[in-house]
C-alpha positions as CSV (number, residue, x, y, z in Angstrom):
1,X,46.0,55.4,-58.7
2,X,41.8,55.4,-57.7
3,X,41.5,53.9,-54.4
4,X,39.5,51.2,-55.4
5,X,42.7,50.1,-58.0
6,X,45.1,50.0,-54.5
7,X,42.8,46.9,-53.9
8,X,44.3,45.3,-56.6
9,X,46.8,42.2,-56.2
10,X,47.6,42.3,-60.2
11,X,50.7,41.0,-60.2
12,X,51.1,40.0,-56.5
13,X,52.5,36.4,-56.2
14,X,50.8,34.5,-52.9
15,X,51.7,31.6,-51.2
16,X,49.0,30.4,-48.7
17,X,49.2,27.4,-46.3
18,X,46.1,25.4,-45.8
19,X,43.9,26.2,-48.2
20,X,42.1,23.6,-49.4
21,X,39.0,24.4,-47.4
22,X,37.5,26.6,-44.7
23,X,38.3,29.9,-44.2
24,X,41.7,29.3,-46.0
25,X,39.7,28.2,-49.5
26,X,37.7,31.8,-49.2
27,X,41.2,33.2,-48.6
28,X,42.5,31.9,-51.9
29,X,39.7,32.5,-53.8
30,X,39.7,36.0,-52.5
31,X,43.4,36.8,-53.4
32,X,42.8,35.1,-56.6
33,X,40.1,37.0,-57.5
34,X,41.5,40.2,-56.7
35,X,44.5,39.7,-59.4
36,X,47.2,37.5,-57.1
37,X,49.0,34.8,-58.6
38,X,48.1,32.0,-55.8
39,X,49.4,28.6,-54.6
40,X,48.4,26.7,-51.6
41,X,49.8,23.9,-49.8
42,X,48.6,21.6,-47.3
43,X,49.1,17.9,-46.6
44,X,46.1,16.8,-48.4
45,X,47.1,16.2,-51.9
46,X,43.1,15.0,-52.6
47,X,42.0,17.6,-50.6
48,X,44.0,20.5,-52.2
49,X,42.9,18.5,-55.7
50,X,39.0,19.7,-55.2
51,X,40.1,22.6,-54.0
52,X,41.9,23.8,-56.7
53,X,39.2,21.9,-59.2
54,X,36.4,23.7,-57.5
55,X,38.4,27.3,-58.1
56,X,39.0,26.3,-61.9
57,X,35.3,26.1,-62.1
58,X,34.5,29.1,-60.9
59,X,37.6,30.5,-63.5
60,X,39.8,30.9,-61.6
61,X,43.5,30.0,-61.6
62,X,45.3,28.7,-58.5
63,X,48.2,26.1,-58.4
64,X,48.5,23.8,-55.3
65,X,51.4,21.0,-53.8
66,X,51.7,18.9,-50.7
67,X,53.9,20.0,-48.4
68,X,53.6,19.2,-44.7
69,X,54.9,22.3,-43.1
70,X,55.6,20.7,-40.1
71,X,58.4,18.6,-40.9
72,X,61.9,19.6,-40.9
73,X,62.4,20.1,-44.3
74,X,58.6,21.4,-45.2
75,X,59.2,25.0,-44.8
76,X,62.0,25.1,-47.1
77,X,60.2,22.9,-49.8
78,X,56.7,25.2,-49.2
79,X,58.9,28.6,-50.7
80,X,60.9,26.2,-53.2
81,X,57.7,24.8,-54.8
82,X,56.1,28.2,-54.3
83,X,59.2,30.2,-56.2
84,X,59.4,27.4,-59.1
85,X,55.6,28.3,-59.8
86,X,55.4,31.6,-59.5
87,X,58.6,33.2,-59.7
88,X,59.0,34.7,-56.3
89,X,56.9,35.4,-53.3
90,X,55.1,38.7,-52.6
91,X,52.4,37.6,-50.4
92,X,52.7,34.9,-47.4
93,X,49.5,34.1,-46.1
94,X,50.0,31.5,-43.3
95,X,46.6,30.0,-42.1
96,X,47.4,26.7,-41.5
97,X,45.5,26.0,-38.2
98,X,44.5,22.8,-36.0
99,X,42.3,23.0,-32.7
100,X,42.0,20.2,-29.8
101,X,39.1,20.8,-27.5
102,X,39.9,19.1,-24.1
103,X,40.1,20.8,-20.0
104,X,43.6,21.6,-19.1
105,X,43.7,18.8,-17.4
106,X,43.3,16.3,-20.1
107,X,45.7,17.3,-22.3
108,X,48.8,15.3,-22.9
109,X,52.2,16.5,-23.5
110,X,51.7,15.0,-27.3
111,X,48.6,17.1,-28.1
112,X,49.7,20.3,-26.9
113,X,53.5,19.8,-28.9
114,X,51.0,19.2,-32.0
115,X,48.9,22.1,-31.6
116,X,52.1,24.5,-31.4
117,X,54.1,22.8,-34.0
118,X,51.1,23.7,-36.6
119,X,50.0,26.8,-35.4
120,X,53.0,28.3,-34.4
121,X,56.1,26.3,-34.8
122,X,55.9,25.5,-38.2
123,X,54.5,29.5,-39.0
124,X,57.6,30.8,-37.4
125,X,60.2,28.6,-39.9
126,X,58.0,29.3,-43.0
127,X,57.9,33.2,-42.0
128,X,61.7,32.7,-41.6
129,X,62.6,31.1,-45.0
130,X,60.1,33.6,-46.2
131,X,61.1,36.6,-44.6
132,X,65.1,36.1,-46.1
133,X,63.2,35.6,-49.4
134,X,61.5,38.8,-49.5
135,X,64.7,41.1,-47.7
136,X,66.8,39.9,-50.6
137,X,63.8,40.9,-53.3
138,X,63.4,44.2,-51.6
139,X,60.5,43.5,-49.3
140,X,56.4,41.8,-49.2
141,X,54.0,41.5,-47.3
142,X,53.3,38.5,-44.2
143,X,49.7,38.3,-42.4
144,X,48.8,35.8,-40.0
145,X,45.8,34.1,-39.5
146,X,45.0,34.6,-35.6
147,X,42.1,34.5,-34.0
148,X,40.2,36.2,-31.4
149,X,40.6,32.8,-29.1
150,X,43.5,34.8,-28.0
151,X,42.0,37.5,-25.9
152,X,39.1,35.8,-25.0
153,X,38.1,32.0,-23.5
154,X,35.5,30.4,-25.9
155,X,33.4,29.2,-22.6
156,X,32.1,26.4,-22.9
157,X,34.8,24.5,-25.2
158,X,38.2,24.3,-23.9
159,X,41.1,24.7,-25.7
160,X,44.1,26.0,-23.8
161,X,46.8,24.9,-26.1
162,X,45.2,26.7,-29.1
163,X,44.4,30.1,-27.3
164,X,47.8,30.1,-25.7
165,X,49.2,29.5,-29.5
166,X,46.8,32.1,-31.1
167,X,48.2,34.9,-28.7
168,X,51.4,34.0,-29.4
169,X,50.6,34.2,-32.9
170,X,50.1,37.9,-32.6
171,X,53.1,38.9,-30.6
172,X,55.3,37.4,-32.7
173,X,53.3,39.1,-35.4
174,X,53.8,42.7,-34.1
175,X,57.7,41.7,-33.3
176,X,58.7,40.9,-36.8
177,X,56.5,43.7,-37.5
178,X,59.1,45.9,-36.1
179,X,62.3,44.5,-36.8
180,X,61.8,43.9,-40.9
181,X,60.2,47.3,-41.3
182,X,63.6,48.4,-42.2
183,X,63.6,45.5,-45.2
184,X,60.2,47.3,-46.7
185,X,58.3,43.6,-44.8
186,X,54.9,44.3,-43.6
187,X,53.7,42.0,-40.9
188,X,50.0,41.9,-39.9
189,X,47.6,39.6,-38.3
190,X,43.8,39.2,-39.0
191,X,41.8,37.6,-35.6
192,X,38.4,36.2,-37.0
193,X,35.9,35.1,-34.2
194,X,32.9,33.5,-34.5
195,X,33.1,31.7,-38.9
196,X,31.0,28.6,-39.5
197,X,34.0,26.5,-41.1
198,X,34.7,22.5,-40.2
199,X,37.0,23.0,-37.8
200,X,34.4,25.7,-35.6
201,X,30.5,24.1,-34.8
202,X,29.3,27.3,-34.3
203,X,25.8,26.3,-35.3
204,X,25.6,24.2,-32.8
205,X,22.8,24.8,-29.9
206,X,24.4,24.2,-27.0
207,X,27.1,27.0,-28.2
208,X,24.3,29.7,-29.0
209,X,24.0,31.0,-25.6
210,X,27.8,32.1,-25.5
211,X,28.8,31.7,-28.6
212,X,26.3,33.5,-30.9
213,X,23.7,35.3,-28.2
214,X,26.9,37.1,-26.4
215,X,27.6,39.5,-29.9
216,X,26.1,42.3,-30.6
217,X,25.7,40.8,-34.2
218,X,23.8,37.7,-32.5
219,X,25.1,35.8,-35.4
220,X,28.7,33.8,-36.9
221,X,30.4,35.1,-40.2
222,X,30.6,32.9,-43.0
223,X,34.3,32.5,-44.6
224,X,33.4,35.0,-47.6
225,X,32.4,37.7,-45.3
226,X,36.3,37.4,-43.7
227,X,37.9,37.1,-47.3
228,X,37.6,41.2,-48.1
229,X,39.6,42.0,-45.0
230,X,42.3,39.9,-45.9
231,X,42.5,41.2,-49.4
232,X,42.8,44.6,-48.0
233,X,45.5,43.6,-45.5
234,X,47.4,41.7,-48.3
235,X,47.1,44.7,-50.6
236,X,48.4,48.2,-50.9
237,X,45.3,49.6,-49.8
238,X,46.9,48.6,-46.3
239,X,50.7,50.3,-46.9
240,X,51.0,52.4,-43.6
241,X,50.0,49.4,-41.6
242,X,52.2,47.0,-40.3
243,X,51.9,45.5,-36.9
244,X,48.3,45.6,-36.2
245,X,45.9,42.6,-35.2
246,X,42.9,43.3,-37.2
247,X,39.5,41.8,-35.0
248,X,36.8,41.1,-37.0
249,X,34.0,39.0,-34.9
250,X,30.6,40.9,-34.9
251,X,31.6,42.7,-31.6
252,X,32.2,39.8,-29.7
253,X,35.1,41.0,-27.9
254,X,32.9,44.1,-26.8
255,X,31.5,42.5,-23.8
């Protein structure tokens, strides 16, 4: 095998939560267009509809269903739609993600539950169901979408609940890292920083100063510049690493 064909996700079957748009739409398109078999879910059933219109366009082929993740059942019902389409489950890509930007004194018991139910509630009982999925098929491949909000404070927006999530995020990452290695289960996490998506205003003056001026780079990514990583994380060009947080923000961190 060349090392450009251990790139390859021929064959691969993803499943990838909130994809519809952002960094999670680059993701799919990514994995899709490295060979993988994809389907996304999200809540937004119009939402996932462009998505997967927008990808058929640009010929590709992706499958998508609404599933909210969150709710008791959603995990279950995520790998269950995901196994009737594809067949099985090689590839879990959770991304799903939500933000609230608020001082630590302002936030309410309700907004901090919501924050950790998407970002790291409803990722731990998807990896779950997922994770006895793959140990019965002989093994597969989990990465995390974390970010690098958990090692640094993005001064001057506040956001306690989501950092605090985001590192948790990566611990848990490295300890199912270590405990499935045994089931042939890689689990990695990729920490973007600084990606001009909806959910982060990073073109925004006010933000430049610490934001954008603070990086050696002096600049954000855009999603497609994150996408390659990932493929190379979700693919065999990545086999002898499992448990790693991969940082990919300019040099932001640097400082």
């Amino acid at each position: 095998m060349s090392v450009l064909d251990t790139f390859s996700l021929a064959g691969k079957r993803a499943l990838v939560t909130g994809g519809n748009r952002g960094l999670g739409l680059a993701f799919v398109r990514g994995l899709a267009e490295a060979g993988a078999d994809v389907v996304f879910v999200s809540r937004d059933a119009e939402r996932n509809a462009a998505a997967v219109a927008t990808l058929t366009g640009e010929g590709l082929s992706v499958q998508a269903f609404e599933v909210d993740i969150t709710a008791p059942e959603g995990p279950a019902a995520a790998l269950a739609g995901a196994v009737e389409r594809l067949g099985g489950v090689d590839i879990l890509l959770n991304n799903a993600g939500i933000s609230i930007h608020k001082p630590a004194l302002d936030v309410p018991d309700a907004e901090w539950d919501q924050v950790f139910d998407v970002n790291l509630r409803s990722l731990w009982r998807l990896t779950q169901v997922v994770g006895a999925h793959m140990k019965e098929a002989g093994g597969g491949n989990i990465i995390n979408i974390g970010s690098i909000s958990s090692i640094i404070v993005n001064r001057p927006q506040w956001q306690p609940a989501y950092n605090a999530s985001k590192a948790a995020v990566h611990q848990l990452t490295k300890s199912l890292a270590a405990e499935w290695a045994p089931f042939n289960i890689r689990v990695n996490a990729l920490a973007p920083g600084y990606v001009k998506t909806e959910m982060a205003p990073v073109d925004e003056p006010h933000f430049k100063v610490r934001w954008i001026d603070d990086a050696p780079m002096q600049r954000y990514a855009l999603p497609d510049e994150i996408a390659p990583t990932l493929i190379y994380m979700a693919s065999e060009a990545s086999a002898f690493m499992t448990g790693s947080v991969v940082v990919i923000d300019g040099g932001y961190i640097l400082h």
